[in-house]
mmCIF file of the C-alpha atoms, coordinates in Angstrom:
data_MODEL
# 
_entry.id   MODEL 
# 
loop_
_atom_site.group_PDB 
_atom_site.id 
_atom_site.type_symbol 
_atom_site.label_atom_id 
_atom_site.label_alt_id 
_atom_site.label_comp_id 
_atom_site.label_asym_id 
_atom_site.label_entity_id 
_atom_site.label_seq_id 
_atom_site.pdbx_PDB_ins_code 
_atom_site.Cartn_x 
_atom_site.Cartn_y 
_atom_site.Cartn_z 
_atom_site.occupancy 
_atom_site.B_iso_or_equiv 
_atom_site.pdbx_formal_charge 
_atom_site.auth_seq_id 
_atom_site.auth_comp_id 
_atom_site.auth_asym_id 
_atom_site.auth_atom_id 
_atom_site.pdbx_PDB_model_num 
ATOM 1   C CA . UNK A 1 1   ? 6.167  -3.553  -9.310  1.00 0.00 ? 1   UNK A CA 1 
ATOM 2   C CA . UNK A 1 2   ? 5.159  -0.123  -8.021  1.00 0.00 ? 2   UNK A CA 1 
ATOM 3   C CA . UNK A 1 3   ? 8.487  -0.076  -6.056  1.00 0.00 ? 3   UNK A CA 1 
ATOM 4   C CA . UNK A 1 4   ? 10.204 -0.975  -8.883  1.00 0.00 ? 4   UNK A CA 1 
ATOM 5   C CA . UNK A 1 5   ? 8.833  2.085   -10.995 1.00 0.00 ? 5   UNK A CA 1 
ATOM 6   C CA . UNK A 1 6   ? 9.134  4.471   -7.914  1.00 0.00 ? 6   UNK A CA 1 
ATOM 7   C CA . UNK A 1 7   ? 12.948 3.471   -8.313  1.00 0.00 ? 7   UNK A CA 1 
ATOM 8   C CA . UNK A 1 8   ? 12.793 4.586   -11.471 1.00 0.00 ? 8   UNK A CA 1 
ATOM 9   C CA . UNK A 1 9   ? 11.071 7.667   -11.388 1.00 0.00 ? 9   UNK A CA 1 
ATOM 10  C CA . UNK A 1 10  ? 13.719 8.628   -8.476  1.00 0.00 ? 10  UNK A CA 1 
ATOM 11  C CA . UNK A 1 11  ? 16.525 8.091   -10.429 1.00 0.00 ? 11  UNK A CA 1 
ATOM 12  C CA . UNK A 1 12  ? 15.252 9.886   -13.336 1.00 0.00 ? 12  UNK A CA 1 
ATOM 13  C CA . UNK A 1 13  ? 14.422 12.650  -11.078 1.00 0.00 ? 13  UNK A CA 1 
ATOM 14  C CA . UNK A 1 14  ? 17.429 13.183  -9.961  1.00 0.00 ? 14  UNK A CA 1 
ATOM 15  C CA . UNK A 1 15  ? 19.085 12.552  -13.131 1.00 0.00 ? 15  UNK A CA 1 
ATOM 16  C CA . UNK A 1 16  ? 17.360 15.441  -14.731 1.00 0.00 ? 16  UNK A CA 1 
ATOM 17  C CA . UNK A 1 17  ? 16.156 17.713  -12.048 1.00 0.00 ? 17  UNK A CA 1 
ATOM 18  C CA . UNK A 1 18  ? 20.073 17.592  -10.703 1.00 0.00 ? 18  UNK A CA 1 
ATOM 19  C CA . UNK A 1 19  ? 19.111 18.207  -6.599  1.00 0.00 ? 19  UNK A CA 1 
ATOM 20  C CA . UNK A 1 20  ? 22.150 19.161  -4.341  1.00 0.00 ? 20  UNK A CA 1 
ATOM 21  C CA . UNK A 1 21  ? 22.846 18.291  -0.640  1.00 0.00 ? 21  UNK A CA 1 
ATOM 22  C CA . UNK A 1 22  ? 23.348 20.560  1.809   1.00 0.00 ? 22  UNK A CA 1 
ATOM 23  C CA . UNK A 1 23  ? 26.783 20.661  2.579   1.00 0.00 ? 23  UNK A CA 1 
ATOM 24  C CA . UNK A 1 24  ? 25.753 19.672  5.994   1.00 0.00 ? 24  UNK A CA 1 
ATOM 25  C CA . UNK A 1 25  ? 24.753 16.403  4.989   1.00 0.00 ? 25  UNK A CA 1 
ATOM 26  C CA . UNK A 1 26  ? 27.846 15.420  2.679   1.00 0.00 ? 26  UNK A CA 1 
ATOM 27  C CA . UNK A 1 27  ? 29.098 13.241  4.933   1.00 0.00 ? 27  UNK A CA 1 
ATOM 28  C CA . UNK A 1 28  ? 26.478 11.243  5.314   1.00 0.00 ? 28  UNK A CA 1 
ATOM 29  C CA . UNK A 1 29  ? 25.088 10.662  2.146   1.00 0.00 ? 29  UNK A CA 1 
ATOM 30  C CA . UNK A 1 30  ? 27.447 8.053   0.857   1.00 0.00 ? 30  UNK A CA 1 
ATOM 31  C CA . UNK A 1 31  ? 27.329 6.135   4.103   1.00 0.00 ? 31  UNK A CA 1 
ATOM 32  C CA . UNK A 1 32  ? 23.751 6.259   3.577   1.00 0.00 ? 32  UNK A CA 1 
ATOM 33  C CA . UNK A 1 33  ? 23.640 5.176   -0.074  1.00 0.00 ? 33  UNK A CA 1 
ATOM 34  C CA . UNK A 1 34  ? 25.771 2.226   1.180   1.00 0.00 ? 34  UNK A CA 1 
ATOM 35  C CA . UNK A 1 35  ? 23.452 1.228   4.164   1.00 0.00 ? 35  UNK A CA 1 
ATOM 36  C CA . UNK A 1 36  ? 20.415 1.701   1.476   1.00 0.00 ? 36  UNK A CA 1 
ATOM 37  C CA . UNK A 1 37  ? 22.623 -0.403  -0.919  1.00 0.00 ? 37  UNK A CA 1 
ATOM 38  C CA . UNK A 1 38  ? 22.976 -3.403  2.013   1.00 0.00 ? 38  UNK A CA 1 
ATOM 39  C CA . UNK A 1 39  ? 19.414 -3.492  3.096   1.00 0.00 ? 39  UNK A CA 1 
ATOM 40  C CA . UNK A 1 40  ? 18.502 -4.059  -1.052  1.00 0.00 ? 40  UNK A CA 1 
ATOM 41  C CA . UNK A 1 41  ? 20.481 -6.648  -1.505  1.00 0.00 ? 41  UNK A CA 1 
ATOM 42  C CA . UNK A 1 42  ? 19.160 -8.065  1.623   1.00 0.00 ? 42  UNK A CA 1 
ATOM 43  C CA . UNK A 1 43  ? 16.156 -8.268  0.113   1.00 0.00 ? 43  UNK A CA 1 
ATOM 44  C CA . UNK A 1 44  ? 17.048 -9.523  -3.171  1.00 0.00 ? 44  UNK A CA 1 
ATOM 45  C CA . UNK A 1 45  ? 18.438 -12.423 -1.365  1.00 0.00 ? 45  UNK A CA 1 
ATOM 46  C CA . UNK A 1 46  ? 15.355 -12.740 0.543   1.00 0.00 ? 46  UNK A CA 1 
ATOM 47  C CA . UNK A 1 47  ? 13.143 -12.291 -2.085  1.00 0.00 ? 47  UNK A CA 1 
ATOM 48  C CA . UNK A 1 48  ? 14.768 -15.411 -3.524  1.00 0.00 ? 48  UNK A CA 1 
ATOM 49  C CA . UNK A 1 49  ? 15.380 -17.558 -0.772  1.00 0.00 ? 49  UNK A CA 1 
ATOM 50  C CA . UNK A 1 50  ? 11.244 -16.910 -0.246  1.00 0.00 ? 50  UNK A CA 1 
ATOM 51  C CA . UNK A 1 51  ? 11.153 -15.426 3.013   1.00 0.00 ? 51  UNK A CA 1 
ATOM 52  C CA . UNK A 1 52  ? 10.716 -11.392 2.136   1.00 0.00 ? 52  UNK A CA 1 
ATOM 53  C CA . UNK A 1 53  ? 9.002  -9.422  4.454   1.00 0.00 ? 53  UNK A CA 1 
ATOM 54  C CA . UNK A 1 54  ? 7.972  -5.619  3.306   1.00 0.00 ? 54  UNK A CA 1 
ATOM 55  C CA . UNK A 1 55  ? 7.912  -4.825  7.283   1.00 0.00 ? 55  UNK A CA 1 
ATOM 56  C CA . UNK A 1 56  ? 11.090 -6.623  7.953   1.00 0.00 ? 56  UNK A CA 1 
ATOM 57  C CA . UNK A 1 57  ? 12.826 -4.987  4.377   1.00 0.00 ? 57  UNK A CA 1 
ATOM 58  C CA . UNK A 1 58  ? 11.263 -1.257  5.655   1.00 0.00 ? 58  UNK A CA 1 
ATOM 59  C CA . UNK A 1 59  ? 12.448 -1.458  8.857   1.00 0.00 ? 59  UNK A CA 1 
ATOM 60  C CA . UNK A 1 60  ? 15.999 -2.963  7.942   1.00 0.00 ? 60  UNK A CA 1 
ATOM 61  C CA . UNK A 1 61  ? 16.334 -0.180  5.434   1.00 0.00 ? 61  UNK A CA 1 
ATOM 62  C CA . UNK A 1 62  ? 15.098 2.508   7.468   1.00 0.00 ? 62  UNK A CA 1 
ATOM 63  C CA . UNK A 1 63  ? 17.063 1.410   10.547  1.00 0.00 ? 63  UNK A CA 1 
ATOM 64  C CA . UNK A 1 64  ? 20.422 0.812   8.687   1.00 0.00 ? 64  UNK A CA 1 
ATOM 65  C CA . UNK A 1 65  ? 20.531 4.050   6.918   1.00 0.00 ? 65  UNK A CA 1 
ATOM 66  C CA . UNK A 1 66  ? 19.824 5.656   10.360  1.00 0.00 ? 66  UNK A CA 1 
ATOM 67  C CA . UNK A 1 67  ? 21.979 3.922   12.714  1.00 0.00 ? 67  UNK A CA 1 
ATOM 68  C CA . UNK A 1 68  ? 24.500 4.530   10.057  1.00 0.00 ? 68  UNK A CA 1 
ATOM 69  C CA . UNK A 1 69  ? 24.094 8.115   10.107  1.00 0.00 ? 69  UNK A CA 1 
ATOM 70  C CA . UNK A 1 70  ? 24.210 8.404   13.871  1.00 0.00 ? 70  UNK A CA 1 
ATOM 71  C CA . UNK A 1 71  ? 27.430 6.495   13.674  1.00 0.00 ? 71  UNK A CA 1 
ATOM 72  C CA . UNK A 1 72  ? 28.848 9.096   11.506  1.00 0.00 ? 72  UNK A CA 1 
ATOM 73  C CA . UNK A 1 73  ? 27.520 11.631  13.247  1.00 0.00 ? 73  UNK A CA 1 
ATOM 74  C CA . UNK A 1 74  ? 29.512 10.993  16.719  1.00 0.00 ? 74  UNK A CA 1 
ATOM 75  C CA . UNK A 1 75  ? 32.437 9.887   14.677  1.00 0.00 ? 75  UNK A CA 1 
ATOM 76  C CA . UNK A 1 76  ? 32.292 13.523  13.765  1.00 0.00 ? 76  UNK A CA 1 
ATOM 77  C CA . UNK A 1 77  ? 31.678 14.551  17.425  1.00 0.00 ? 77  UNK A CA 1 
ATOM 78  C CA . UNK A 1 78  ? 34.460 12.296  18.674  1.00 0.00 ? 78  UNK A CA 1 
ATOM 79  C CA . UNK A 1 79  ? 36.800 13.986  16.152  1.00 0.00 ? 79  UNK A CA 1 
ATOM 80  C CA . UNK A 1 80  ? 37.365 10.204  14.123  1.00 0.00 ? 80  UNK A CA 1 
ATOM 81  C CA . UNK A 1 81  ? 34.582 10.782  11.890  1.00 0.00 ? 81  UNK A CA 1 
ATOM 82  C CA . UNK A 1 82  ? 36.774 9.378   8.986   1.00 0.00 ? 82  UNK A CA 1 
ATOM 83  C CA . UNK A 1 83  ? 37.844 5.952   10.834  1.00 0.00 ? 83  UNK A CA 1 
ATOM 84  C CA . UNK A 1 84  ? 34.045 5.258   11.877  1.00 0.00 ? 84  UNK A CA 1 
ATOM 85  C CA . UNK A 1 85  ? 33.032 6.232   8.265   1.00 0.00 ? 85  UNK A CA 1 
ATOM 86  C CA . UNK A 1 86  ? 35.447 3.576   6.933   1.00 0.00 ? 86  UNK A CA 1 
ATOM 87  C CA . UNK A 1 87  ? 34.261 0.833   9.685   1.00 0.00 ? 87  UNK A CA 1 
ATOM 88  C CA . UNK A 1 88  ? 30.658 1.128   8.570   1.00 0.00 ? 88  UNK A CA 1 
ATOM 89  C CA . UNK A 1 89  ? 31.548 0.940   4.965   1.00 0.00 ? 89  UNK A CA 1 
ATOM 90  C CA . UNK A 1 90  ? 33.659 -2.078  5.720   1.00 0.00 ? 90  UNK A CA 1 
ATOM 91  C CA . UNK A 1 91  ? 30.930 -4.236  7.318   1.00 0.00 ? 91  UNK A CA 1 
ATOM 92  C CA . UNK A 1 92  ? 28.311 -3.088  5.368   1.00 0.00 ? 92  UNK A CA 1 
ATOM 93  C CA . UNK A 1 93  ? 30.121 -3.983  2.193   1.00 0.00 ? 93  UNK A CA 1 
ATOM 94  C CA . UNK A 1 94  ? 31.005 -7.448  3.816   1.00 0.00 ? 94  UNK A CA 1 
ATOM 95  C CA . UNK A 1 95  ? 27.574 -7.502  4.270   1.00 0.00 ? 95  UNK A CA 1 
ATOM 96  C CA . UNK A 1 96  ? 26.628 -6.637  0.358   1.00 0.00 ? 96  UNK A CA 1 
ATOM 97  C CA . UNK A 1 97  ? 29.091 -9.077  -0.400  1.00 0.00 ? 97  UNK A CA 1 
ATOM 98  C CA . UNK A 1 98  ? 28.010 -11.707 1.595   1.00 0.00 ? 98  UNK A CA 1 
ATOM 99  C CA . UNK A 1 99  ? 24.592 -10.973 0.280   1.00 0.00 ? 99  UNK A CA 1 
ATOM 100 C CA . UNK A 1 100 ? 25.377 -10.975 -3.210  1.00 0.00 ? 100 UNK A CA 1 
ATOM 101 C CA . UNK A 1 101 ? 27.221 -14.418 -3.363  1.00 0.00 ? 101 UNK A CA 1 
ATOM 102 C CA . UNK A 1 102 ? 23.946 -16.043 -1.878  1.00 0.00 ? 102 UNK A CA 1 
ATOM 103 C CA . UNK A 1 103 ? 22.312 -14.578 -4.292  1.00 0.00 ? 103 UNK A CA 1 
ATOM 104 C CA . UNK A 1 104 ? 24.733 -15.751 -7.504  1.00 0.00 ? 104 UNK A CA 1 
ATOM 105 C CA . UNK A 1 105 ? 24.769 -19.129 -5.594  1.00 0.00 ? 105 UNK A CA 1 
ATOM 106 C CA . UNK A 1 106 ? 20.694 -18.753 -5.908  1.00 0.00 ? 106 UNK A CA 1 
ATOM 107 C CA . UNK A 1 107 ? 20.892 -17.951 -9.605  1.00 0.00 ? 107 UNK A CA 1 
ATOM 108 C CA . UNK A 1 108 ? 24.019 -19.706 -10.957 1.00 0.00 ? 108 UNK A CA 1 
ATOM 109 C CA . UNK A 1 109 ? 23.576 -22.881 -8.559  1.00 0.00 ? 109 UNK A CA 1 
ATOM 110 C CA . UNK A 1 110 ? 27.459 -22.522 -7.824  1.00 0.00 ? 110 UNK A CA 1 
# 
């Protein structure tokens, strides 16, 4: 429950406070919102097939936002920042997907 109002206070902080991102970090920050996005629907599924783990979920979230980043980060170095940005969003949304059609099979039995 308390990370369920955190959540909330978050996104109404932002909503209303309106922060910006350094220009710097641009790049990253949808790659990272996606990599956030996989490791929560990880849990989710987790959560319902009964075997969550806070350690496991913080560490998963925490390392997939990361090694996301860094992938980003020498795409940019490499000078194919771009193509590496679209391979991480592709498995991590294969990933979401994947996650979220345990999840309806969970719920919906189908």
């Amino acid at each position: 429950m308390i990370a369920v109002i955190g959540l909330l206070l978050g996104a109404l902080a932002g909503i209303f406070l309106e922060p910006s991102v350094p220009t710097v970090l641009q790049p990253y920050l949808p790659i990272a919102v996606v990599a956030a996005l996989d490791a929560l629907f990880g849990a989710l599924r987790a959560i319902l097939d009964g075997t969550f783990d806070d350690r496991v979920f913080l560490v998963s979230f925490l390392s997939n936002v990361l090694v996301a980043a860094l992938i980003v980060f020498l795409g940019d170095q490499l000078g194919v920042g771009s193509q590496l940005s679209t391979a991480v969003v592709v498995v991590l949304g294969i990933r979401i997907f994947s996650n979220a059609a345990a999840i309806r099979r969970h719920l919906f039995k189908a």
